[in-house]
C-alpha positions in Angstrom: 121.6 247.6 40.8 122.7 246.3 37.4 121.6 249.7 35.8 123.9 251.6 38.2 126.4 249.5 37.5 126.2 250.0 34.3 126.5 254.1 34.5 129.2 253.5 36.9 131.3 251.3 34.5 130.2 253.2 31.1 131.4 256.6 33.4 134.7 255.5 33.2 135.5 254.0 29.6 136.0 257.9 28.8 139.5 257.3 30.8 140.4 254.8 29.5 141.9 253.7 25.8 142.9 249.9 24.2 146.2 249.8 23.9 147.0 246.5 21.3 150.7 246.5 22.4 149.5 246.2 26.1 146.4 243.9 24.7 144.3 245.3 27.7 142.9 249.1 28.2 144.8 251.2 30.2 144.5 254.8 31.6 144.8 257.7 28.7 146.5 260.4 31.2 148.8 258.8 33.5 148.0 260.7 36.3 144.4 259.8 36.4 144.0 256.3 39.2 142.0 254.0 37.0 143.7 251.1 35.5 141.8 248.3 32.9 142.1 245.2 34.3 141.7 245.7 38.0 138.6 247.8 36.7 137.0 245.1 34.9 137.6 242.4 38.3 136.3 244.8 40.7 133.1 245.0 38.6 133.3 241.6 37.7 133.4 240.6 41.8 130.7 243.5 42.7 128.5 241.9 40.4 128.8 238.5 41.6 128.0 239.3 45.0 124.5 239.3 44.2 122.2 237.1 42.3 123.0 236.0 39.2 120.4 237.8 37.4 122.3 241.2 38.1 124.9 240.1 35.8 122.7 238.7 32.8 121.5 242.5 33.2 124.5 244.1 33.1 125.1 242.5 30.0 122.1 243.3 28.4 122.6 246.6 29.3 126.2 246.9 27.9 124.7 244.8 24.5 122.3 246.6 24.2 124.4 249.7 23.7 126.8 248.4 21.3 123.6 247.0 19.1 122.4 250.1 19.4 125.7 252.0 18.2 126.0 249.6 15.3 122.7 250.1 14.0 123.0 254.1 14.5 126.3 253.4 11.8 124.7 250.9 9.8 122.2 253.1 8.7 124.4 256.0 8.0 125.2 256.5 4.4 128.8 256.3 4.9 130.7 253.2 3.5 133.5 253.0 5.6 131.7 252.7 8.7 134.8 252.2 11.9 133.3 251.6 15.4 133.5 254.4 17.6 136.4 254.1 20.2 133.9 253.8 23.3 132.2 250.9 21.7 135.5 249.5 21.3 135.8 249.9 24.6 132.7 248.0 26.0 133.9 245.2 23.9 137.5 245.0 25.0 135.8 244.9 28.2 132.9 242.7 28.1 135.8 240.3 26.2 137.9 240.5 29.3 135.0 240.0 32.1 134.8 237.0 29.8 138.4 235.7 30.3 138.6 237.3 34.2 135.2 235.3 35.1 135.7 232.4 33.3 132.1 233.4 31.8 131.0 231.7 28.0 131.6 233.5 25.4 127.9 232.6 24.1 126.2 234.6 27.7 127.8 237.6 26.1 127.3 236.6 22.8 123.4 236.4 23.9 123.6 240.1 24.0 126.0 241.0 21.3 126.3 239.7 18.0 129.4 237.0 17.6 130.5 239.2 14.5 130.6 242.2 16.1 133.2 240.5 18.5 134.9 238.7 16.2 135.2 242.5 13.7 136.4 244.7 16.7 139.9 243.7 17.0 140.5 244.2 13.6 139.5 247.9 13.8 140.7 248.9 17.1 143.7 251.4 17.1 147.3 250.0 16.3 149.2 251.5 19.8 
């Protein structure tokens, strides 16, 4: 279940941009139905209908793919090494489930490195 959950959610971060003046993601074409927020509390609730342990998987699963990322562009011989915009993605959102469901920052933080949270804002796009 958390794996499907996980395609489900990583399906639809193509859609979907960070916008810093709106501080939250938000559709990239307007006429497509999919809005950030409601997104992330409708996973956030499916999630939480089932055990506990579905959700320490989905967040393995989601870490696990931005370690992964990172990694791939650490070992690239490029300098200037900017995270690509769907891993900015996964962390705008794994920072809002945060703040939605009242989660600790150190359950995500388990999975993903606290610098790799605390570097992301800087480089996401100024909109």
């Amino acid at each position: 279940f958390p794996l499907l959950t996980f395609l489900f959610a990583f399906s639809q971060f193509p859609k979907l941009a960070y916008f810093k003046s709106v501080g939250s993601m938000v559709c990239k074409k307007p006429v497509d139905p999919l809005d950030g927020p409601p997104f992330i509390v409708g996973t956030l609730t499916l999630l939480r209908q089932f055990h506990t342990d579905n959700l320490d998987k989905f967040l393995a699963l989601m870490g696990q793919y931005v370690r992964a990322t990172v990694c791939a562009l650490a070992g690239s011989k490029d300098k200037s090494v900017e995270l690509p915009p769907d891993v900015i993605n996964v962390l705008v959102f794994l920072e809002e489930m945060i703040n939605f469901g009242k989660l600790s920052r150190k359950a995500v933080e388990v999975h993903v490195p606290g610098y790799v949270f605390d570097e992301f804002r800087r480089q996401a796009p100024k909109n």
